[in-house]
DSSP file (Angstrom, degrees, kcal/mol; ACC not computed):
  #  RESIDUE AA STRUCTURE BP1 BP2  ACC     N-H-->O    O-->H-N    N-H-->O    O-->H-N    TCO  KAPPA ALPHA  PHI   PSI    X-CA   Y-CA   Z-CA
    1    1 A X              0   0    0      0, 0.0     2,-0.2     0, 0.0    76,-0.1   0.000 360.0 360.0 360.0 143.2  -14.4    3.2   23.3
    2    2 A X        -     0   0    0     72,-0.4     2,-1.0    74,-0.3     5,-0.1  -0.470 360.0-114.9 -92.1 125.5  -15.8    6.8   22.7
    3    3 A X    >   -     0   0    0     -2,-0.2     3,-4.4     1,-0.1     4,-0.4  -0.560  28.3-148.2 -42.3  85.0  -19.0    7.2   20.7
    4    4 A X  T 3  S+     0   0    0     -2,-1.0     3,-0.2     1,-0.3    -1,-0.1   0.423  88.7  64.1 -85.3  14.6  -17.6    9.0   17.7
    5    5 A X  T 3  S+     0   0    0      1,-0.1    42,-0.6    93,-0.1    41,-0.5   0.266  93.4  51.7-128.9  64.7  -20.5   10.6   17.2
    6    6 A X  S <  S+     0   0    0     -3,-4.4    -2,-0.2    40,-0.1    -1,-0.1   0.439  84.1 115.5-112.2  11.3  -20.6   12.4   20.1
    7    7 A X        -     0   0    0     -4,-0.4     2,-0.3    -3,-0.2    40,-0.1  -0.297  50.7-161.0 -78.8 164.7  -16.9   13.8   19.4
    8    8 A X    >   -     0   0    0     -2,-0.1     3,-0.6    41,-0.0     4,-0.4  -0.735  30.2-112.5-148.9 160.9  -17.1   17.4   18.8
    9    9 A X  T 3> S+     0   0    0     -2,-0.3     4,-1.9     1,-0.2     3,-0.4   0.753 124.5  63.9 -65.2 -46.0  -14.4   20.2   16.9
   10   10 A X  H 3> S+     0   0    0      1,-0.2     4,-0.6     2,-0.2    -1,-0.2   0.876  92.5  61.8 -50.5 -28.7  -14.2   21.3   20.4
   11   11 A X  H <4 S+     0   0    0     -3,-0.6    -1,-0.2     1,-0.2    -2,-0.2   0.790 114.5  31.7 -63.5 -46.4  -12.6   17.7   21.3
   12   12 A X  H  4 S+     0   0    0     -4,-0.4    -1,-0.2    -3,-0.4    -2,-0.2   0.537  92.4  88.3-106.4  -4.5   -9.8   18.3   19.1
   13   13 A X  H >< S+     0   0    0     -4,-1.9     3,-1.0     1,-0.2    -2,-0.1   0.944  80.4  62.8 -12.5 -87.8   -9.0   21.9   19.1
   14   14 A X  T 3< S+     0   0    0     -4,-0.6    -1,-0.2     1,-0.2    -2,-0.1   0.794 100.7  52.3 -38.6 -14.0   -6.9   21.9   22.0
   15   15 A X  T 3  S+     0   0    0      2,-0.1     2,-0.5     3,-0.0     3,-0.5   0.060  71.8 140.9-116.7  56.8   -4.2   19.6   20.3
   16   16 A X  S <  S+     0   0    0     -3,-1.0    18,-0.2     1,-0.3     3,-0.1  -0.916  80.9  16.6-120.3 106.9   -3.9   21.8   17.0
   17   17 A X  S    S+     0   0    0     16,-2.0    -1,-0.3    -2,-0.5    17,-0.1   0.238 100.7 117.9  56.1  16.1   -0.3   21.6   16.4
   18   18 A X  S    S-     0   0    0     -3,-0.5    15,-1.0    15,-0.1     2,-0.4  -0.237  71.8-112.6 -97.1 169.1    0.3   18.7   18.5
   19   19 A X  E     -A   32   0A   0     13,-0.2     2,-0.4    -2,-0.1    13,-0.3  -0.884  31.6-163.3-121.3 110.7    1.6   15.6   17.0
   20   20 A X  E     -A   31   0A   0     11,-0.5    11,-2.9    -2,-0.4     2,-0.5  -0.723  12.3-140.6-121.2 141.4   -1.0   12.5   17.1
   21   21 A X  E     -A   30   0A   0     -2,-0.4    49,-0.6    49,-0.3     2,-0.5  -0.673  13.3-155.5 -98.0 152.2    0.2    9.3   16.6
   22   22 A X  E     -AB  29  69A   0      7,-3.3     7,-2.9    -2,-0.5     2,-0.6  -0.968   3.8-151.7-112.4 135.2   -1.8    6.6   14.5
   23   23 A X  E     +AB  28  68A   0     45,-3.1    45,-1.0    -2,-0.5     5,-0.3  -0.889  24.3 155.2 -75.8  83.0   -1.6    3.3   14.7
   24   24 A X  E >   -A   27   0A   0      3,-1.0     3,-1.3    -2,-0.6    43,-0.1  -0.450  57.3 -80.1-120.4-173.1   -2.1    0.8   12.0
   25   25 A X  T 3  S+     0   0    0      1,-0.3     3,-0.1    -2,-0.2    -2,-0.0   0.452 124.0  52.5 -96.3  23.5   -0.6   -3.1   11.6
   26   26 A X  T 3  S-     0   0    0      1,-0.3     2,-0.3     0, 0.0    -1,-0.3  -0.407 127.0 -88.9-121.1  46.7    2.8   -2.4   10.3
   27   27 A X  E <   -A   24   0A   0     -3,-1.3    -3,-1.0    -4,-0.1    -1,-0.3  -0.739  60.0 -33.7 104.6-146.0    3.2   -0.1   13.1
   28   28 A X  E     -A   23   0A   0     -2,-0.3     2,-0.2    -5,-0.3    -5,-0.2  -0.994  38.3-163.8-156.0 131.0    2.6    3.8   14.3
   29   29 A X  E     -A   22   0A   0     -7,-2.9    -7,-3.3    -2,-0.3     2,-0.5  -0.738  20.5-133.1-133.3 148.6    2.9    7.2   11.9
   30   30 A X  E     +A   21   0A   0     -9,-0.2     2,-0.2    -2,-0.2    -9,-0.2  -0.972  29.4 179.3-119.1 100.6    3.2   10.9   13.7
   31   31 A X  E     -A   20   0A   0    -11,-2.9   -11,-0.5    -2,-0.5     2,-0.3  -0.769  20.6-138.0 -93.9 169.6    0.7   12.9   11.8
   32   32 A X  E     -AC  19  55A   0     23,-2.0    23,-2.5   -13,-0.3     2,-0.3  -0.929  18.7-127.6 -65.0 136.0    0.4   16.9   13.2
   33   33 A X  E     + C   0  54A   0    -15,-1.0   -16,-2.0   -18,-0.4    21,-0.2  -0.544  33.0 178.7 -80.6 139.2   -3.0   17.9   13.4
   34   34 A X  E     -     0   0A   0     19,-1.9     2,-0.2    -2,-0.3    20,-0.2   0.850  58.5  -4.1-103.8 -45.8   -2.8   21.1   11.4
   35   35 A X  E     - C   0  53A   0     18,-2.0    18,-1.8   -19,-0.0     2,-0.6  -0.985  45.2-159.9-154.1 151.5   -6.5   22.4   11.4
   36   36 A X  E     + C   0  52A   0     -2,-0.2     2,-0.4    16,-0.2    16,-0.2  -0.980  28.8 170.9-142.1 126.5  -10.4   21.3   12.7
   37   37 A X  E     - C   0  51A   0     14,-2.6    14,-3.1    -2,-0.6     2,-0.1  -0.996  34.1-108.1-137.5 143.8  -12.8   23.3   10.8
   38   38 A X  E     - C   0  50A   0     -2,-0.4     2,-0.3    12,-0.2    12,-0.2  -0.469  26.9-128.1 -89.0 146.4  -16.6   22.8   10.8
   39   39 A X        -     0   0    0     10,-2.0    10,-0.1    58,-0.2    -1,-0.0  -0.768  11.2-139.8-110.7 140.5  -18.8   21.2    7.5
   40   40 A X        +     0   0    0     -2,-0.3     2,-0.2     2,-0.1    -1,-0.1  -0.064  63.7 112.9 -98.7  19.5  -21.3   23.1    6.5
   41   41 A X  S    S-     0   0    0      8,-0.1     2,-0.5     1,-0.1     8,-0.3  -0.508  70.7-103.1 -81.7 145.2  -23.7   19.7    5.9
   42   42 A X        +     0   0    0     -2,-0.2     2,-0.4     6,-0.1    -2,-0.1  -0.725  47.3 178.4 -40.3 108.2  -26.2   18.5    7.1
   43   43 A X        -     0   0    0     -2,-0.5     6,-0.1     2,-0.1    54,-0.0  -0.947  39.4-134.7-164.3 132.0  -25.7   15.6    9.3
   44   44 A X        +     0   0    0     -2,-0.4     2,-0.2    54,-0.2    -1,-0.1   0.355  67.3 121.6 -28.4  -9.3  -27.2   12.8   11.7
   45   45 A X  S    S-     0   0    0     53,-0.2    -2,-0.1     1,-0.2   -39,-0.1  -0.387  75.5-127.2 -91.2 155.5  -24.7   13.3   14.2
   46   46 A X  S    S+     0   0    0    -41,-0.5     2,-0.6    -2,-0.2    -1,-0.2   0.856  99.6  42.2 -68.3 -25.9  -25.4   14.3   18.0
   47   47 A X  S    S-     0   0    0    -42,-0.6   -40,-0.1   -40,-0.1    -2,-0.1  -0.957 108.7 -75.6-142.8 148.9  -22.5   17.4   17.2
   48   48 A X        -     0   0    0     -2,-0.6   -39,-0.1     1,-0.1    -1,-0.1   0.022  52.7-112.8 -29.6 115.7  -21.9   19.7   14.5
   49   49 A X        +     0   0    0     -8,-0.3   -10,-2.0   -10,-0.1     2,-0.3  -0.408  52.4 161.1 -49.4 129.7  -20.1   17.6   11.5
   50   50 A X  E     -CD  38  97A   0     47,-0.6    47,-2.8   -12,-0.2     2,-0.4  -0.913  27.8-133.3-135.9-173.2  -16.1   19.3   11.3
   51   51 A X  E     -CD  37  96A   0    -14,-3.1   -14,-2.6    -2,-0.3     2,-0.2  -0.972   4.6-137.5-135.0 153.5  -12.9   17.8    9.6
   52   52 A X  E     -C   36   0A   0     43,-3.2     2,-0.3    -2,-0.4    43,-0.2  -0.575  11.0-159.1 -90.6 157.8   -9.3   17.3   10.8
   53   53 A X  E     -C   35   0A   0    -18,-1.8   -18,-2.0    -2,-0.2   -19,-1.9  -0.781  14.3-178.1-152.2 115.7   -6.7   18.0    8.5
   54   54 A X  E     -C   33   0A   0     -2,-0.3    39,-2.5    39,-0.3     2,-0.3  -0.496   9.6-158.3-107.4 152.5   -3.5   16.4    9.5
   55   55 A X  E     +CE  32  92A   0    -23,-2.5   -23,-2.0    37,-0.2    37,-0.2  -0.995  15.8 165.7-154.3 143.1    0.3   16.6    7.6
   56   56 A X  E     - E   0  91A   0     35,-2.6    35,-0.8    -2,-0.3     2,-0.2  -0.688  53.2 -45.2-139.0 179.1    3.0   14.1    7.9
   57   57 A X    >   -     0   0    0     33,-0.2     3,-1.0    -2,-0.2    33,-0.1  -0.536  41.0-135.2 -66.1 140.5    6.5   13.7    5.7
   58   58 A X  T 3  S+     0   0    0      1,-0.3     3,-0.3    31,-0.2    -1,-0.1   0.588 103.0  64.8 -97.1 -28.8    5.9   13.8    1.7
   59   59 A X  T 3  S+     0   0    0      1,-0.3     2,-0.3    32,-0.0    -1,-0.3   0.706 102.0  41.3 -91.4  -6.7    8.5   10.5    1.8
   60   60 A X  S <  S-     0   0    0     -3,-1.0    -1,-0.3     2,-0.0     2,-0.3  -0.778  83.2-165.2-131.0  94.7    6.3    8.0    3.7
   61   61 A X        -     0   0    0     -3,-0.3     2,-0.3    -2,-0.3    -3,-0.1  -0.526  12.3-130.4 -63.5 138.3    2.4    8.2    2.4
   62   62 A X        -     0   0    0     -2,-0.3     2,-0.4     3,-0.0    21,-0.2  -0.742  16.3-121.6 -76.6 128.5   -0.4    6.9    4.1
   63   63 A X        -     0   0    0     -2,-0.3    18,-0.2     1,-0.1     0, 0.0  -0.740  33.6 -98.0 -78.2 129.7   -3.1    4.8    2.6
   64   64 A X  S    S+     0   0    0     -2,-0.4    18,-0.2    19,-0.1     2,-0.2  -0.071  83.4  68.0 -31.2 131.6   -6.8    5.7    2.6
   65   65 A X  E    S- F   0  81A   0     16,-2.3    16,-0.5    -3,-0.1     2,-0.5  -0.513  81.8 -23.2 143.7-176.5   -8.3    3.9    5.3
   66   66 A X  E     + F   0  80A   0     -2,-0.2    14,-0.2    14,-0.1     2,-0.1  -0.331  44.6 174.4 -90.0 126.2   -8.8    3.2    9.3
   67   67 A X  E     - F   0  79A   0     12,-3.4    12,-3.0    -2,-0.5     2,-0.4  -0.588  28.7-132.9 -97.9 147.9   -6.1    4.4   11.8
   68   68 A X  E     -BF  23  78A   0    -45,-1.0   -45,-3.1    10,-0.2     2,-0.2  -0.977  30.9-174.7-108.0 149.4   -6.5    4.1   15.7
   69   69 A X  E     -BF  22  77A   0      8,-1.0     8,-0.8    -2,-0.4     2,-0.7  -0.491  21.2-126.7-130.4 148.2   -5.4    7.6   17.1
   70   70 A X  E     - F   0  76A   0    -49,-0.6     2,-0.4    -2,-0.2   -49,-0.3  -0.837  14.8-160.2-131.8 116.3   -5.1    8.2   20.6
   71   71 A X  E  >  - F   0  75A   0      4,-1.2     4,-2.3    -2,-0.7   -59,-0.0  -0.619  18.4-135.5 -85.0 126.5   -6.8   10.9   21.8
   72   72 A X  T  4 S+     0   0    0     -2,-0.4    -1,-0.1     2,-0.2     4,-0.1   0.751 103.1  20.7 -62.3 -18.0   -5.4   12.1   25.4
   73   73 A X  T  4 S+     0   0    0    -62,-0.2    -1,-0.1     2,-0.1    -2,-0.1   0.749 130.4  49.5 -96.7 -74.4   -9.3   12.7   27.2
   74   74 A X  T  4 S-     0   0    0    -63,-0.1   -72,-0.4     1,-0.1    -2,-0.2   0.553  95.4-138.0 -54.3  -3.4  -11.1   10.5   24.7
   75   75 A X  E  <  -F   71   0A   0     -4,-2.3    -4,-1.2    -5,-0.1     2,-0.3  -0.268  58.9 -11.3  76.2-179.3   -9.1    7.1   24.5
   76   76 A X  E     -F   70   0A   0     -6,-0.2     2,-0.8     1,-0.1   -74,-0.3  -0.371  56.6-161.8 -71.3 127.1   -8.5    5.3   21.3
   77   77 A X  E     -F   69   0A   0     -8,-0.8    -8,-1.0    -2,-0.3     2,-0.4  -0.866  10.3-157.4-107.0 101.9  -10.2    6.4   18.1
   78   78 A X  E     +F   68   0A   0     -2,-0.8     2,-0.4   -10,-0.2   -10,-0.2  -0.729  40.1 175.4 -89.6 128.2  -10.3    3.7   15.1
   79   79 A X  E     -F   67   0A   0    -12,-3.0   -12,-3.4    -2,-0.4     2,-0.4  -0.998  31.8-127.5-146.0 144.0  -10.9    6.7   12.2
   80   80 A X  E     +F   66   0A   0     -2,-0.4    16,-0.7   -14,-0.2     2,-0.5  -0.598  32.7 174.0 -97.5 147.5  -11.0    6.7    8.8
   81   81 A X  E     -FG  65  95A   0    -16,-0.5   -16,-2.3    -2,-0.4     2,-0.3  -0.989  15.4-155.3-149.8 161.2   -8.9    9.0    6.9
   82   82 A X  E     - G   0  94A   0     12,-2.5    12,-2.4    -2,-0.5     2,-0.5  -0.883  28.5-108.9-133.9 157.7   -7.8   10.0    3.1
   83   83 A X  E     - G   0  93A   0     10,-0.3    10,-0.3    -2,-0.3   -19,-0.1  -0.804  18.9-166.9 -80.7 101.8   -4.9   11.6    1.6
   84   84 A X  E     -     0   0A   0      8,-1.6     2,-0.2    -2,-0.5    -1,-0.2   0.909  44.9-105.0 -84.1 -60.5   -5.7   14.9    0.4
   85   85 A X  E     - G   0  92A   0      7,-1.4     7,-3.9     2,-0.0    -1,-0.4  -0.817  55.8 -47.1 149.1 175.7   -2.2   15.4   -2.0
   86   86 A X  E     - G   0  91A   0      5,-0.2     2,-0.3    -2,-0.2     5,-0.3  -0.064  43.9-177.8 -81.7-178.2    0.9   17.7   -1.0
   87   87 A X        -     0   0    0      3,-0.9   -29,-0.1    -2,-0.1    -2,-0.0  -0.887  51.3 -72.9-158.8 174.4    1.2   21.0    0.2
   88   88 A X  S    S+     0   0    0     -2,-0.3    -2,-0.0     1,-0.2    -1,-0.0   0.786 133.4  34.9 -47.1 -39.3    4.5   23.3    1.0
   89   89 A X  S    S-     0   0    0    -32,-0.0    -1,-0.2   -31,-0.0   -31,-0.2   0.819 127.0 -78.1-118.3 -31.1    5.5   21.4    4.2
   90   90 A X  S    S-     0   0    0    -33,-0.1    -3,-0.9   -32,-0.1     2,-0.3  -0.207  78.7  -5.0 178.7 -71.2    4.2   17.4    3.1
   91   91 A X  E     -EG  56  86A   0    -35,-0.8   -35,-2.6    -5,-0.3    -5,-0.2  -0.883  54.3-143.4 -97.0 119.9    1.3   15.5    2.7
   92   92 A X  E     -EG  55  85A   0     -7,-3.9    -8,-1.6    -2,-0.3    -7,-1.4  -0.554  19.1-171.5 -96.2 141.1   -2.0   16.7    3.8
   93   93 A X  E     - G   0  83A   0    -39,-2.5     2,-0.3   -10,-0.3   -39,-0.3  -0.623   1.9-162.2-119.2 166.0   -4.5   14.1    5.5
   94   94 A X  E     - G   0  82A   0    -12,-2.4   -12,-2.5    -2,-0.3     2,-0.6  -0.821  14.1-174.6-149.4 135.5   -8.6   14.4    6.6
   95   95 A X  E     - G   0  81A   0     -2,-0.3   -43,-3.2   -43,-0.2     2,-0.5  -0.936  22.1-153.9-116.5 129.2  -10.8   12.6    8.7
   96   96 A X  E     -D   51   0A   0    -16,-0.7     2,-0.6    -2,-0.6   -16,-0.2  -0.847   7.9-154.6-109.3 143.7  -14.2   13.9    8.4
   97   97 A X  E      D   50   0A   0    -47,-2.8   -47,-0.6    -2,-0.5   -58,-0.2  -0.978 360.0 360.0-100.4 102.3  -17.1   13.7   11.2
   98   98 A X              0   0    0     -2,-0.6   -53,-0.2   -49,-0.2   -54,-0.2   0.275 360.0 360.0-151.9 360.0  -20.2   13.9    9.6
């Protein structure tokens, strides 16, 4: 399992419109990763704090809490993520690295 914090913005970049599925234990939800942008914090972490922001369908919501993701280099990623609210195209998501 990948050290998450040695994950990087650079890590997820490439798959910025891509569709990444998360897993939880009533099954697997297809979020698109929308945007990775870098936090302007301070932080403990071996790389630069960013956040994802992920969007899925407005008709099935997601609960705060930790999804595993599979990332195609890094292997499976148990990450926590919240529900940000809607936007034009459906419900906006973030997982922050910090």
């Amino acid at each position: 399992m990948t050290m998450l914090n040695t994950l990087s913005a650079a890590d997820f970049e490439s798959l910025v419109g891509q569709n990444l599925s998360f897993e939880f234990a009533a099954g697997a939800y297809e979020l698109e990763l929308v945007e990775v942008r870098p936090i302007r914090n301070p932080s403990p972490r071996e790389a630069p704090p960013f956040a994802l922001i992920l969007r899925g369908p407005r008709n099935s919501p997601l609960q705060q809490g930790v999804y595993r993701v599979q990332h195609p280099e890094r292997g499976p990623l148990d990450l926590f993520m919240v529900a940000l609210g809607p936007d034009a195209h459906g419900l906006v998501y973030e997982i922050i690295f910090n």
